[in-house]
N, CA, C and O atoms as a MOPAC input file, in Angstrom:
PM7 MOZYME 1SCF
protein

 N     -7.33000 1    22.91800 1    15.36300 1
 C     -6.57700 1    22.00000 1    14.53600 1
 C     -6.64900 1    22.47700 1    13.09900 1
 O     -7.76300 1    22.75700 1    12.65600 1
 N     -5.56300 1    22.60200 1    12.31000 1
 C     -5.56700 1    22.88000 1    11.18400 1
 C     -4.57400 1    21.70500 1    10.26400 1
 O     -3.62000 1    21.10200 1    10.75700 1
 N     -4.96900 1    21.58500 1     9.08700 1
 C     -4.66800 1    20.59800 1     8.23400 1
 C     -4.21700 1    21.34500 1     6.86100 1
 O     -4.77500 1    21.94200 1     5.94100 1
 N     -2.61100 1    20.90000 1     7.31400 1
 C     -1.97600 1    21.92600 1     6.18400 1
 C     -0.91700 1    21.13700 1     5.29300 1
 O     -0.27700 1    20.19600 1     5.76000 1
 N     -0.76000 1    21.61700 1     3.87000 1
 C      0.15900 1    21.13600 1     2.92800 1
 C      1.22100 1    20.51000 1     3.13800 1
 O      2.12300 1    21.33200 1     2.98200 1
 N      1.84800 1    19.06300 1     3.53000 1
 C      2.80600 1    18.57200 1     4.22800 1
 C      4.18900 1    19.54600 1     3.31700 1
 O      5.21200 1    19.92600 1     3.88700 1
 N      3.96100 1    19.72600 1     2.22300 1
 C      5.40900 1    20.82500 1     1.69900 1
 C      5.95400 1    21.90600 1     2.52600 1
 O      7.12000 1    22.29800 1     2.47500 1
 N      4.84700 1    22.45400 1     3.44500 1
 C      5.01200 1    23.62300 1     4.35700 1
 C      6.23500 1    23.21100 1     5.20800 1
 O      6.94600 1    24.17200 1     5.50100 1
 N      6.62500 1    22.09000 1     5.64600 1
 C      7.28900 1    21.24600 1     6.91600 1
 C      8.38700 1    20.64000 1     5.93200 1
 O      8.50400 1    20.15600 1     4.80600 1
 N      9.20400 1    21.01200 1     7.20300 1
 C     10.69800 1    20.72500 1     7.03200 1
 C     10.97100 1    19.58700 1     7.82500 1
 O     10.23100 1    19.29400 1     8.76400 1
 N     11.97500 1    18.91600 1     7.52800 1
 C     12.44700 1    17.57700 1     8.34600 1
 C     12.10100 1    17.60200 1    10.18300 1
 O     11.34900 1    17.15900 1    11.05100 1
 N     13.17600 1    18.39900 1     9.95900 1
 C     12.87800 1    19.36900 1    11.61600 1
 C     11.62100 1    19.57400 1    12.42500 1
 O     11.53300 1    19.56700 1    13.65300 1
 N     10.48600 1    19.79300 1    11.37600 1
 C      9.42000 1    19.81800 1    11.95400 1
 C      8.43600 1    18.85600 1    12.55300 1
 O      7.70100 1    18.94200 1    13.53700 1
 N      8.69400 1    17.66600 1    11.43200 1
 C      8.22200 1    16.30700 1    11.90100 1
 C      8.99600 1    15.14700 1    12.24000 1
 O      8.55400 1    14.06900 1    12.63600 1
 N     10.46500 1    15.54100 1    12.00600 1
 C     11.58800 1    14.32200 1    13.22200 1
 C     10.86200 1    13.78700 1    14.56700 1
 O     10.30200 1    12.70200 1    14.72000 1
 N     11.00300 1    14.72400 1    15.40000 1
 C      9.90100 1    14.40400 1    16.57600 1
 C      9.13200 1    13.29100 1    16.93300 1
 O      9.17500 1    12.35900 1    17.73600 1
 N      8.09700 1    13.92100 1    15.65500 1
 C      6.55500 1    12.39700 1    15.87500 1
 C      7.31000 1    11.44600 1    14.73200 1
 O      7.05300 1    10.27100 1    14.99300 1
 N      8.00900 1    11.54400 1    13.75800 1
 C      9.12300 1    10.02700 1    13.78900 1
 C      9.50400 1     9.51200 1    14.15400 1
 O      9.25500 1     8.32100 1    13.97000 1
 N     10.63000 1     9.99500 1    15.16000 1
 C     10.79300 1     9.40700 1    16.40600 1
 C      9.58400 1     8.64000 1    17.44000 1
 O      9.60900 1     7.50400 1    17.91300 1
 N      8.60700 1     9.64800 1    17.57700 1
 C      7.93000 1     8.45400 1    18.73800 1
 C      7.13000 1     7.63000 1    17.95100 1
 O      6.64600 1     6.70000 1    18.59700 1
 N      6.74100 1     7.66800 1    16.43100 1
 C      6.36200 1     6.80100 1    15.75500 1
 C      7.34400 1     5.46800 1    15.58100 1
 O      6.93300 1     4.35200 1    15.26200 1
 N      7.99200 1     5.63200 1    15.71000 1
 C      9.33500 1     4.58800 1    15.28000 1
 C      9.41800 1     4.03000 1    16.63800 1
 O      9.87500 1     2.89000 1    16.71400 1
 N      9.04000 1     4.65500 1    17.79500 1
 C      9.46500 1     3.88200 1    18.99900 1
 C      7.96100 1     3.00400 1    18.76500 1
 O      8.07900 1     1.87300 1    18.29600 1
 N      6.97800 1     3.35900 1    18.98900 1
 C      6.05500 1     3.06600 1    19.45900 1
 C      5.56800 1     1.59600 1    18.68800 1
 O      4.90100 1     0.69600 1    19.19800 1
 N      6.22100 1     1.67000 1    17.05200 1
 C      6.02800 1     0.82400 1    16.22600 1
 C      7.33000 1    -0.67500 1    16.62100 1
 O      7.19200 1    -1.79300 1    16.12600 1
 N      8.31000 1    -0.35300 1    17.43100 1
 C      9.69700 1    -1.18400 1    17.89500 1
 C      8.76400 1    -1.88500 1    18.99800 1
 O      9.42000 1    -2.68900 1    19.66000 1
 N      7.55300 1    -1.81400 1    19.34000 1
 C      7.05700 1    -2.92000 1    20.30100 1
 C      6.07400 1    -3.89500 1    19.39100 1
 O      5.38600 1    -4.84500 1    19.76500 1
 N      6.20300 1    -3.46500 1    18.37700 1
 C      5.36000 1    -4.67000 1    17.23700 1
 C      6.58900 1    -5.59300 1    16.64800 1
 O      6.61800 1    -6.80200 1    16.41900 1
 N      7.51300 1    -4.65300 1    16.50200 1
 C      8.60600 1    -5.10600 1    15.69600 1
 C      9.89300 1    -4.54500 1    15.85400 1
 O     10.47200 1    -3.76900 1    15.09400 1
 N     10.45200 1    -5.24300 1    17.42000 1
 C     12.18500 1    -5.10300 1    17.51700 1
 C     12.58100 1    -4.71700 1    16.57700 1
 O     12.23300 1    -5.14500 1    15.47700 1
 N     13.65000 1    -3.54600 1    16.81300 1
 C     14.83100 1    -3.26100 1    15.75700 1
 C     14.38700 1    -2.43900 1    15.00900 1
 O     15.24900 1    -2.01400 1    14.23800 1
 N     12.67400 1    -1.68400 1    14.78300 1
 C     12.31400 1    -0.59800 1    14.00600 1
 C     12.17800 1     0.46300 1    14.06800 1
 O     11.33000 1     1.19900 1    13.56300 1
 N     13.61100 1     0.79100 1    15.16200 1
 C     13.58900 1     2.48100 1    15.70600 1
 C     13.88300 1     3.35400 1    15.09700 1
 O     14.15200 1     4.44000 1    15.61000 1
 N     13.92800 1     3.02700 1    13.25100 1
 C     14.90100 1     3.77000 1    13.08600 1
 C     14.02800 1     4.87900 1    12.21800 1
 O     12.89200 1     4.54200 1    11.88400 1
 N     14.50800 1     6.17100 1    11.84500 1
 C     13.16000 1     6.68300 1    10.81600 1
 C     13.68400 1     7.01700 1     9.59900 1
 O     14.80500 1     7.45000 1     9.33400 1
 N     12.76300 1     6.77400 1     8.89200 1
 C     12.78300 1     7.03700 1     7.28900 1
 C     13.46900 1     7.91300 1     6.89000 1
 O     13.01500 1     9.01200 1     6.57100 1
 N     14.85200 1     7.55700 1     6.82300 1
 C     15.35500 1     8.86000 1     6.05900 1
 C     15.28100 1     9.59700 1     4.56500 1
 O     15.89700 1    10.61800 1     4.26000 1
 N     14.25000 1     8.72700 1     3.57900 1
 C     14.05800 1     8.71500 1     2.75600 1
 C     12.81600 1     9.65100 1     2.57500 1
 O     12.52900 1    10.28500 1     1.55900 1
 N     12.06100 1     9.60600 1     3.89200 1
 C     11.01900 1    10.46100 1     3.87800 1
 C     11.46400 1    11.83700 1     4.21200 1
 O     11.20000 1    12.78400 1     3.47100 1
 N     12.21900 1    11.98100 1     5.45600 1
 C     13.05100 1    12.98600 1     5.70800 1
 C     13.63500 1    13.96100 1     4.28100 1
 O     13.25100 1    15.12700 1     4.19300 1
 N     14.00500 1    13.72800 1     3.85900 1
 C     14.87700 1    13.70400 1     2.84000 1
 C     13.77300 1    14.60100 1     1.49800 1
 O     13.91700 1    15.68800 1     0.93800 1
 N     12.79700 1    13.62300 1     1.39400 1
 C     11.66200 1    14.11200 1     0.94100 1
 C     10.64800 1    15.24800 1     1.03900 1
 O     10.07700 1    15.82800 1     0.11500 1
 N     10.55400 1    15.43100 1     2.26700 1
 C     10.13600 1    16.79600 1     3.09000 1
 C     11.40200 1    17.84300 1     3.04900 1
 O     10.86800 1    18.93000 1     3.26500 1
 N     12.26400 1    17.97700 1     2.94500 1
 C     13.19300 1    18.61300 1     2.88600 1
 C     13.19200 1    19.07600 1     1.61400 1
 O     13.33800 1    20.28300 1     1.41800 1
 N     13.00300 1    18.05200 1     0.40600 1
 C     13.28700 1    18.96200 1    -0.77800 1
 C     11.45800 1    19.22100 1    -1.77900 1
 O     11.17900 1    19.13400 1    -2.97500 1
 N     10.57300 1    19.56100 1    -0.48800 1
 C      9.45600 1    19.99500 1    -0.64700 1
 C      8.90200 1    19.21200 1    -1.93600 1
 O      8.19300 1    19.80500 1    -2.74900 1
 N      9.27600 1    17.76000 1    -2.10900 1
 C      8.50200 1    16.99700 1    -3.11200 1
 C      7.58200 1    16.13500 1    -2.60500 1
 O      7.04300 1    15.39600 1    -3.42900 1
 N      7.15000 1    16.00000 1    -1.07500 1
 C      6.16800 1    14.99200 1    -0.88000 1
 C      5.20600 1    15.44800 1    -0.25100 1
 O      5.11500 1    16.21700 1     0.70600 1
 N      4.03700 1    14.56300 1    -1.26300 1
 C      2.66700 1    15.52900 1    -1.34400 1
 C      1.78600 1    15.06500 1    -0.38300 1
 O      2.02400 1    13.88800 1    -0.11500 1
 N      1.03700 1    15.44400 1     0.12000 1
 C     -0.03500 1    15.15100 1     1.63400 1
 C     -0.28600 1    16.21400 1     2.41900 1
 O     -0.46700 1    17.34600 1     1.96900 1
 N     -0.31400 1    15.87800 1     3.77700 1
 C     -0.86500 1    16.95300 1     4.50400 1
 C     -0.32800 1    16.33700 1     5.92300 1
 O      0.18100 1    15.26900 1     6.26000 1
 N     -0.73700 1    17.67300 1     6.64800 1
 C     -0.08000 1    17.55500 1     8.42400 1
 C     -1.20600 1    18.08100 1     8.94400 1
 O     -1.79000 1    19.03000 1     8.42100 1
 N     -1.65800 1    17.39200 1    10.20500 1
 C     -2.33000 1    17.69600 1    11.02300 1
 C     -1.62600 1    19.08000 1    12.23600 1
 O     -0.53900 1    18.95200 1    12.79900 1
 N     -2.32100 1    20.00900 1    12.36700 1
 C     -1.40100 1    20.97100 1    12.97800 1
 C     -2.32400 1    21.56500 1    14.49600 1
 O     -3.54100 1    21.74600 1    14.46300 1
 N     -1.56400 1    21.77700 1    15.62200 1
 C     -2.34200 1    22.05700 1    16.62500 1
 C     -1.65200 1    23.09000 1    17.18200 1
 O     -0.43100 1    22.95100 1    17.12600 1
 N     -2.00600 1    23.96800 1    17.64100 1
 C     -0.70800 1    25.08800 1    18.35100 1
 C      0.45000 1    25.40900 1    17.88200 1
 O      1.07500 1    26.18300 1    18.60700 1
 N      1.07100 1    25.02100 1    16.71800 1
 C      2.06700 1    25.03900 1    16.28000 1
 C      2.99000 1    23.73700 1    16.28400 1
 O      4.14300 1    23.71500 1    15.85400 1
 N      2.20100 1    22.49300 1    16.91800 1
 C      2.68100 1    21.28700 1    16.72900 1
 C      1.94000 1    20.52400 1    15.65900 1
 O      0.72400 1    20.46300 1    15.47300 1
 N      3.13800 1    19.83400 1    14.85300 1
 C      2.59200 1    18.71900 1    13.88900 1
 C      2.08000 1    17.31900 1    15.03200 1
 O      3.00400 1    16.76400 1    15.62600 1
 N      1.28200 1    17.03800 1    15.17400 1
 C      0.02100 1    16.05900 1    15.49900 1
 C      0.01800 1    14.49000 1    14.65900 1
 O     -0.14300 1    13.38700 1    15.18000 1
 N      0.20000 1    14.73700 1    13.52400 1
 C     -0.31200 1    13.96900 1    12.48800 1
 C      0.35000 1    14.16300 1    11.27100 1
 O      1.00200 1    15.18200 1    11.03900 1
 N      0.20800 1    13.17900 1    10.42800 1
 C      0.26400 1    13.32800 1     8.79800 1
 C      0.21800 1    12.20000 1     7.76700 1
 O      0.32200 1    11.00900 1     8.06100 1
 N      0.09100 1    12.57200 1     6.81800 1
 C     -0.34600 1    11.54400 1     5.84300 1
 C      0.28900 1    11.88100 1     4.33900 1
 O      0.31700 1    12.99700 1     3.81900 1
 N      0.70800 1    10.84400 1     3.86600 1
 C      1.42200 1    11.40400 1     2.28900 1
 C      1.20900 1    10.47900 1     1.49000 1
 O      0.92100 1     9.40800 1     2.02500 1
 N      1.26000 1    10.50500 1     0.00100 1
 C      1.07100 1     9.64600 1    -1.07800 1
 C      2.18700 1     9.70000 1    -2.04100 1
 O      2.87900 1    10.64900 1    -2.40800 1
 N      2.19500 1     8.22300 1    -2.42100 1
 C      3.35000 1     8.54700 1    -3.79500 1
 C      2.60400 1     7.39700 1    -4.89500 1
 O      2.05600 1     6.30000 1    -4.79600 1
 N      2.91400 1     8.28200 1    -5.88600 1
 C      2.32900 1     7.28100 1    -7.19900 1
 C      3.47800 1     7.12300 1    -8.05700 1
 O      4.21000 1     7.95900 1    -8.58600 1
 N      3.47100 1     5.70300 1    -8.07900 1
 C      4.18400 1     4.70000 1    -8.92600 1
 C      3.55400 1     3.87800 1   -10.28500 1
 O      3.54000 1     2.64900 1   -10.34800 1
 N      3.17400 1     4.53600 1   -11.07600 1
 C      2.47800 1     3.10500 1   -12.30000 1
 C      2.95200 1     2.30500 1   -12.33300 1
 O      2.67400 1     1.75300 1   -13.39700 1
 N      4.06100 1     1.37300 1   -11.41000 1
 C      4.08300 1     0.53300 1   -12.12000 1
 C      3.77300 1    -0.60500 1   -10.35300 1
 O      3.97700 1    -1.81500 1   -10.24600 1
 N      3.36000 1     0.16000 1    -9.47700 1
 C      2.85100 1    -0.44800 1    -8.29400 1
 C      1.64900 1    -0.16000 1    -8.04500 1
 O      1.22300 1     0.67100 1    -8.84800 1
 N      0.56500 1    -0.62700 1    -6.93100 1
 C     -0.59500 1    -0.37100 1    -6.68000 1
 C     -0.60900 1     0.30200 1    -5.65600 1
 O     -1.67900 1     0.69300 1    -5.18900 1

């Protein structure tokens, strides 16, 4: 397992576990299949900062941060 710079990854790379994140989260809460295209979007233009869990060449995992001053 390696834990690498989420900038490395392209939309493409983590659509996938969006998808089954988004399903898996539609049994807490009907109607939330849908995925972040805002995050998408974000990974694409290599501005969102975090990291990916990586196994064989599959993304596994990930985690990202955004700072806002004027939110917590």
């Amino acid at each position: 397992m390696e834990i690498l710079d989420l900038r490395h990854f392209s939309s493409a790379d983590l659509r996938p576990l969006l998808e089954e994140e988004a399903a898996l989260w539609s049994v807490y809460s009907p109607g939330l299949q849908r995925i972040d295209e805002m995050v998408l979007r974000y990974l694409d233009s290599k501005i969102l900062p975090g990291y990916a869990a990586v196994n064989r060449g599959r993304v596994l995992g990930y985690a990202f941060f955004v700072y806002e001053p004027a939110r917590a």
